[in-house]
N, C-alpha and C positions, 0 to 999 in steps of 0.2 A: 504494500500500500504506500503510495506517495505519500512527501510530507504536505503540509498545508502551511500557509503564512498568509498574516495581515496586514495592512494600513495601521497606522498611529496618527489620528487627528485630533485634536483637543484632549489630549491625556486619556484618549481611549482606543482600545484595537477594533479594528471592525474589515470584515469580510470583503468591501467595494461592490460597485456595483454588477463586477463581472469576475471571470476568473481565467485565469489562460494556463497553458502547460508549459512548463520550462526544463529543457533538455538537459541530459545530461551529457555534455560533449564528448565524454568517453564512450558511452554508449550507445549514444545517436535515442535516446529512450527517454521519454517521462518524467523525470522524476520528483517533480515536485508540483502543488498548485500555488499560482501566485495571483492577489487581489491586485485587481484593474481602478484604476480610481478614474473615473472620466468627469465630465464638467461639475457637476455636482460636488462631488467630494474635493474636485480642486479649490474650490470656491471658499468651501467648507472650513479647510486647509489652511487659507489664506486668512480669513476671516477671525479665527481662529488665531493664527500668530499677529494680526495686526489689534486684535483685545488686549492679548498677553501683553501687546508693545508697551501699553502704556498703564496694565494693571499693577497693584499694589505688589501681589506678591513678587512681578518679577522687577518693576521699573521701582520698587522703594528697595529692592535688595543692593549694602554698598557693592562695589566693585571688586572689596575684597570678599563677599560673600559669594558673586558671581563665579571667582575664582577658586573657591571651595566646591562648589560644584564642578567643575571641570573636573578639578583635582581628582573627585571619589567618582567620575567618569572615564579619567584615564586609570584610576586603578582596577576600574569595574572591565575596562578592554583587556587589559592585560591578561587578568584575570579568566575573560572569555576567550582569549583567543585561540585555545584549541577547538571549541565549539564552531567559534567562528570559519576560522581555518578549513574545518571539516567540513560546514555548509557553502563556503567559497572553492573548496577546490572539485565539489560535485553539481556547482551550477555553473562552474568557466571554465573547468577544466586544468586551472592551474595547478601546479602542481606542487602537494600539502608541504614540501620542506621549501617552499616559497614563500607560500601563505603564512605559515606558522610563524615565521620570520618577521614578516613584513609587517603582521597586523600585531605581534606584540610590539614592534615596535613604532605603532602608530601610538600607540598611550603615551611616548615621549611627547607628541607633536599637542595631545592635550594638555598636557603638564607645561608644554613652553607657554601655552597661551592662556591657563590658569594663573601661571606667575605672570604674565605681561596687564590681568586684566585691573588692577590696581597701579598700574604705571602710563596709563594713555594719557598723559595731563596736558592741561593747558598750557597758556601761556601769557607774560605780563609782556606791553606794547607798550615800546619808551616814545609813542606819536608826536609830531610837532605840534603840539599846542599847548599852551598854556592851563593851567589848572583842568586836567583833565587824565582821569587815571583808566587805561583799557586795558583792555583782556581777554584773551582767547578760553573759549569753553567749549570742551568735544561731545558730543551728542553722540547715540549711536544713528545710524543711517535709516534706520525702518526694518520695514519685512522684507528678508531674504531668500531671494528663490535659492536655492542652489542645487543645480544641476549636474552630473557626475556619470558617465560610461559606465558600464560593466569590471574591463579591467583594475586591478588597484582599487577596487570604490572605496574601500573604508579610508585608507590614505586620503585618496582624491577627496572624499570629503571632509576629515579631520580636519584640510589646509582652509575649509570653507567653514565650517560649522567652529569650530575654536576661536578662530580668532572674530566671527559675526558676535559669537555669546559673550565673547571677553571684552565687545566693545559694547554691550547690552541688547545688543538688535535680538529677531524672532527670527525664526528660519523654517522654511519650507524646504524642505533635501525630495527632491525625486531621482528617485533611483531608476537605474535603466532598464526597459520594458526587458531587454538579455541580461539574463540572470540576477536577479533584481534583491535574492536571497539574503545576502549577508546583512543588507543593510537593511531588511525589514526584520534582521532580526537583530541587530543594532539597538532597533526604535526601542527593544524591551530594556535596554543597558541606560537611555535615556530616561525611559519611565523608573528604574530602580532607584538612578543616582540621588532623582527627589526634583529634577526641572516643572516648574510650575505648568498647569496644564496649558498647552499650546505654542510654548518658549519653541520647543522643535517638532515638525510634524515630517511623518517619514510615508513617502506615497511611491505609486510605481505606476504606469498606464503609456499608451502609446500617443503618437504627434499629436492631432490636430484636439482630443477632446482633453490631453493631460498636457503637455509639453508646452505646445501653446498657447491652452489658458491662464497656465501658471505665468508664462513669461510675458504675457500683454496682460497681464493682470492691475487693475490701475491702484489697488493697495500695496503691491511689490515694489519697492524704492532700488533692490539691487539686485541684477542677476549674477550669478557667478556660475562659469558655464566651462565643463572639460567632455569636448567630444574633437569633432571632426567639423572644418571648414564650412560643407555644406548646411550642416545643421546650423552652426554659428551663424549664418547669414540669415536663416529663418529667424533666430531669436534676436540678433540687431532688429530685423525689420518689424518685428514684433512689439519691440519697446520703445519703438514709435509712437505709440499707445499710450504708454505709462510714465516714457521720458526718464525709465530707470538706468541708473549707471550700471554697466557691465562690464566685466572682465570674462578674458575670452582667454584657456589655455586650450590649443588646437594642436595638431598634426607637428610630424617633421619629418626629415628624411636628413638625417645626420650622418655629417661627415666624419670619416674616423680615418686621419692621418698620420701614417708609420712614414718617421724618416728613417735612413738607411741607421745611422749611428744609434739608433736604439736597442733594446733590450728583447731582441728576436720574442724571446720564448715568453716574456710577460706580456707583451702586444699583442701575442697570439691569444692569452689566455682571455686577457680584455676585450677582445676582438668577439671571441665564445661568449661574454658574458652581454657585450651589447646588443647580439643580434639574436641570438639560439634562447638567453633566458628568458621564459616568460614564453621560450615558441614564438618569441618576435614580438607581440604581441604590449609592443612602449610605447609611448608618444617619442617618446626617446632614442629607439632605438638606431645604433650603429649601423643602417644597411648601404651606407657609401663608402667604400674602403678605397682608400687614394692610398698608393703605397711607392714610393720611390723606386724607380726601374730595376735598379740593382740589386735591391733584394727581395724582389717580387718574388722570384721562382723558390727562394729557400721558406721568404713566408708562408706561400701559400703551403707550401711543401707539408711545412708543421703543421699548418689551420687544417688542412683538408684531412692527415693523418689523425687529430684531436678532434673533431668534427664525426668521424665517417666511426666515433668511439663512444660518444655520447649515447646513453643510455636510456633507447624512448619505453617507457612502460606506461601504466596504470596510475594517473595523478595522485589516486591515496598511496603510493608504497612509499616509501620517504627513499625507497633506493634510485627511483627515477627523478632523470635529469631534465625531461625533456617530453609533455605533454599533447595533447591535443588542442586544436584551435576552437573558437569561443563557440561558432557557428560553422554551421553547412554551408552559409553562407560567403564566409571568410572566405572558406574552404574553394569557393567553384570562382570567385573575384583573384585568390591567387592564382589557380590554375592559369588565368584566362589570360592575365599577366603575364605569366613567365613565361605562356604558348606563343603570346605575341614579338616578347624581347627574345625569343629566339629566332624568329622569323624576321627581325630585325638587326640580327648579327650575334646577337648575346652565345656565350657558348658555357656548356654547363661543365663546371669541374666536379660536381657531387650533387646529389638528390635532384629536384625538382620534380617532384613526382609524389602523387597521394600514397600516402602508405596502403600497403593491403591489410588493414585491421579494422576492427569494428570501432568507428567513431570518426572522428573529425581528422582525422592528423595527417600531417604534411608534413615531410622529410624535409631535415633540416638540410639547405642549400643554397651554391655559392655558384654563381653565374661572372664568367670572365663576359668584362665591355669594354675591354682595353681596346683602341682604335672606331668602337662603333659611333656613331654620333647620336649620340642621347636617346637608347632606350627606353621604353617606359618602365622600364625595374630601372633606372635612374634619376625616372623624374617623378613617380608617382609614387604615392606611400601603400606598401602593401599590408603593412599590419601583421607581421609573419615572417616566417624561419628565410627569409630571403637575401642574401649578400649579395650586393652587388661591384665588381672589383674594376679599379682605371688605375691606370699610372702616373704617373709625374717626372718631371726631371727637374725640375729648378722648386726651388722656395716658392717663387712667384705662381709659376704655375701649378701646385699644390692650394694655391689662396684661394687662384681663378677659381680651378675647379672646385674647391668648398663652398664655394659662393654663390658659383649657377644652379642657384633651385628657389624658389618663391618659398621656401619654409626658411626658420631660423630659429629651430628651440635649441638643437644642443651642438656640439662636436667635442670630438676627442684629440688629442695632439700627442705622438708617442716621438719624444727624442731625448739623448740625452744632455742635449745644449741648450743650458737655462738662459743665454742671450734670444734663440731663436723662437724656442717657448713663449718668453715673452712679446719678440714680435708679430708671430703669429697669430697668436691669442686673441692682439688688441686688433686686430686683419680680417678676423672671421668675423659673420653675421650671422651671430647666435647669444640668445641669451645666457647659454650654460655655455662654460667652454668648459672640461675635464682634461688634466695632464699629467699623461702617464698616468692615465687611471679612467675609471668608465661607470656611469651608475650608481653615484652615489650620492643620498642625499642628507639631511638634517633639517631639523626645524630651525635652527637660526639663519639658514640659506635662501635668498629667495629666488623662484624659479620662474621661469615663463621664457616669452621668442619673441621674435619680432618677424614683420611680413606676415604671411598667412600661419605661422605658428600663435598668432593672436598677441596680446596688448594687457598690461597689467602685470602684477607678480604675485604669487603664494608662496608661503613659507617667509617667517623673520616679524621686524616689529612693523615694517611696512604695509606687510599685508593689513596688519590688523588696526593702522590706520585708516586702510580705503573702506573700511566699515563703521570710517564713522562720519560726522559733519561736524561742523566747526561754528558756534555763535560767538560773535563781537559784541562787547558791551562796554557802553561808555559812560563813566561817571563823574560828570563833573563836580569839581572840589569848591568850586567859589562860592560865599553868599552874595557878590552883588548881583543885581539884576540884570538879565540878557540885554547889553546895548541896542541893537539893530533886531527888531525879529525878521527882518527882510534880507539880509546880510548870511549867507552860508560862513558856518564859522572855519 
């Protein structure tokens, strides 16, 4: 018997209005039921956090009380995270000694923002004028939609939901219509911690009757949004509506640069971990390898022998390395890809090809593009175990080629010349740059891209500014009476 999972709207669980079947990607099968929330219960949702906005229990609580809650939120994730673990890696497929990792160490990312939420302070304004004392006062922003993919979600939304609460605001989290699991069962870690009814409501439903009523919703002050491009364009054009501010972390297609004088066998292993962990399957991920001519042949030599070694099994064993993808759907958008870039020059050094086993999974695989002119395993993001490999000979043309792709979330830079490191670095168009090193992150870090990688940052104390607003207040100090009332002072 499948499991079953609810909605969380106003400090209560409930069924939605509909119910849909959510796959198990290993097994191509059933395995769970998950509530549909469509226009009604979005409303509901909203309505709901924008009361909470300005009720007693949660807008009279100080900011270091706010913070206490966080606190016995992050120790309540920790605490869940092999539950969690175990429900996320049977509704994505990832695979559990990923999860298990990942989501204990999302409770750090509450605790940053537990301690930041009694530190958002104002600020005193030495103005030019005369007997006149100002000052900055930080409000939180409103009702937060926050919006969040499948992959990563408890992460992805840790970096949303923490630092919205630590700034006071209400949050709406909808979880993605693929596999939507974890984070509906999150909502009970919220209800345990003691957040007042409606502070976080945790929803899941698909576009037009959830996604975007929640995001043209004219109560929602902000959206906070991690998916893909196409969808981000729908939800700009959505808050047209509402004239809510939005941050947008999207797509990439990251460049991962080995110069010759680097450290062969650690670039290699970085190389494995940008693109094959997770099954590809990052905003982040490594799948443009620029590698200096001269040692093209010995690296790939290494990558291809550690690659064709990797261990695909069963998401639950903790012995596998290497998973299946989220969807069937994944599954037939890469095929269709890599049928294309080879028809286009691309030529395979290892896998491309569906696995023969029951479930979603595609061979992890490394496609030579050296000489072709910009395949689409170069230019498009495939979301998946895909490497796609070019050359270089000069510094310079290592930058170029970093550079020609309308994305700009991450890259990697592998040499052991800290002059060059650094001009590099400052050369590439990406928000992350990693050196000599791949994937990794911290709550005091802030992440995000520029170009179609989207606009804004999560993670650090930054973030947990842009959730809040900012009131001026002026007091003036004089008893005499206003000279001029016609005169702007």
């Amino acid at each position: 018997m499948s499991q079953s999972f609810q909605l969380y709207i106003d400090g209560q669980f409930e069924p939605g209005a509909a119910s849909f079947g959510s796959v198990n990607p290993a097994t191509g099968r059933v395995w769970a039921q998950m509530p549909e929330a469509r226009t009604q219960e979005v409303n509901r949702a909203v309505d709901a956090a924008d009361r909470a906005l300005d009720a007693p229990a949660w807008k009279g609580l100080t900011a270091s009380a706010r913070g206490k809650l966080l606190y016995k939120l992050a120790d309540l994730v920790e605490k869940a995270a092999p539950r969690l673990a175990e429900i996320e890696t049977s509704d994505t497929g990832k695979i559990i000694r990923e999860t298990s990792s990942q989501i204990a160490y999302v409770a750090e990312y509450y605790r940053y923002y537990a301690g930041i939420a009694d530190k958002l302070e104002g600020s005193h304004i030495p103005v030019d004028k005369q007997d006149m004392q100002v000052w900055l006062e930080r409000e939180p922003v409103g009702v937060v939609a926050a919006i969040v993919p499948w992959n990563s979600q408890l992460f992805l939304s840790a970096v949303k939901v923490g630092p919205a609460l630590a700034a006071g605001c209400t949050v709406v989290l909808k979880a993605s219509e693929e596999a939507p699991g974890p984070l509906l069962e999150f909502a009970k870690l919220i209800h345990e911690a003691g957040f007042p009814p409606g502070v976080v409501n945790v929803i899941t439903g698909f576009g037009p009757e959830c996604g975007a009523v929640l995001s043209s919703h004219p109560k929602v002050s902000k959206v906070a949004f991690t998916g893909g491009p196409e969808t981000a364009r729908h939800i700009v054009a959505n808050t047209a509506n509402n004239l809510a501010k939005v941050s947008l972390e999207l797509g990439g297609k990251s460049p991962f640069i080995v110069f010759a004088d680097t450290d062969i066998e650690s670039a290699v292993n970085a190389q494995v971990a940008a693109i094959f962990a997770a099954s590809g399957q990052s905003c982040v991920a490594g799948s443009r390898l620029l590698i200096e001519a001269s040692v093209k042949d010995r690296f790939l030599s290494m990558l291809i022998e550690r690659v064709e070694r990797i261990r695909v099994g069963a998401p639950n064993d903790v012995a596998t390395e290497f998973g299946p993808l989220c969807t069937e759907r994944q599954l037939r958008n890469i095929e269709a890809i890599v049928e294309k870039s080879l028809k286009q020059g691309a030529k395979v050094l290892t896998g491309a090809k569906a696995l023969d086993r029951e479930g979603f999974y595609y061979a992890p695989t490394i496609l030579d593009c050296t000489g072709v002119d910009r395949p689409d395993c170069i230019t498009k993001e495939l979301f998946g175990p895909v490497l796609s490999v070019d050359t270089f000979a000069s510094e310079q043309e290592a930058i170029d080629k970093a550079n020609s792709t309308v994305f700009g979330l991450a890259a990697g830079i592998f040499t052991t010349n800290l002059t060059r490191a650094h001009r590099v670095s400052k050369r590439i168009k990406s928000g992350i740059v990693w050196i000599n090193t791949y994937r990794v992150v911290s709550p005091l870090a802030p992440f995000g891209g520029f170009g179609l990688s989207g606009h804004g940052r999560e993670g650090g104390l930054s973030a947990a500014l842009e959730y809040t607003t900012t009131r001026t207040v002026w007091l003036r100090t004089s008893d005499e009476p206003i000279s001029d009332p016609f005169v702007m002072r």
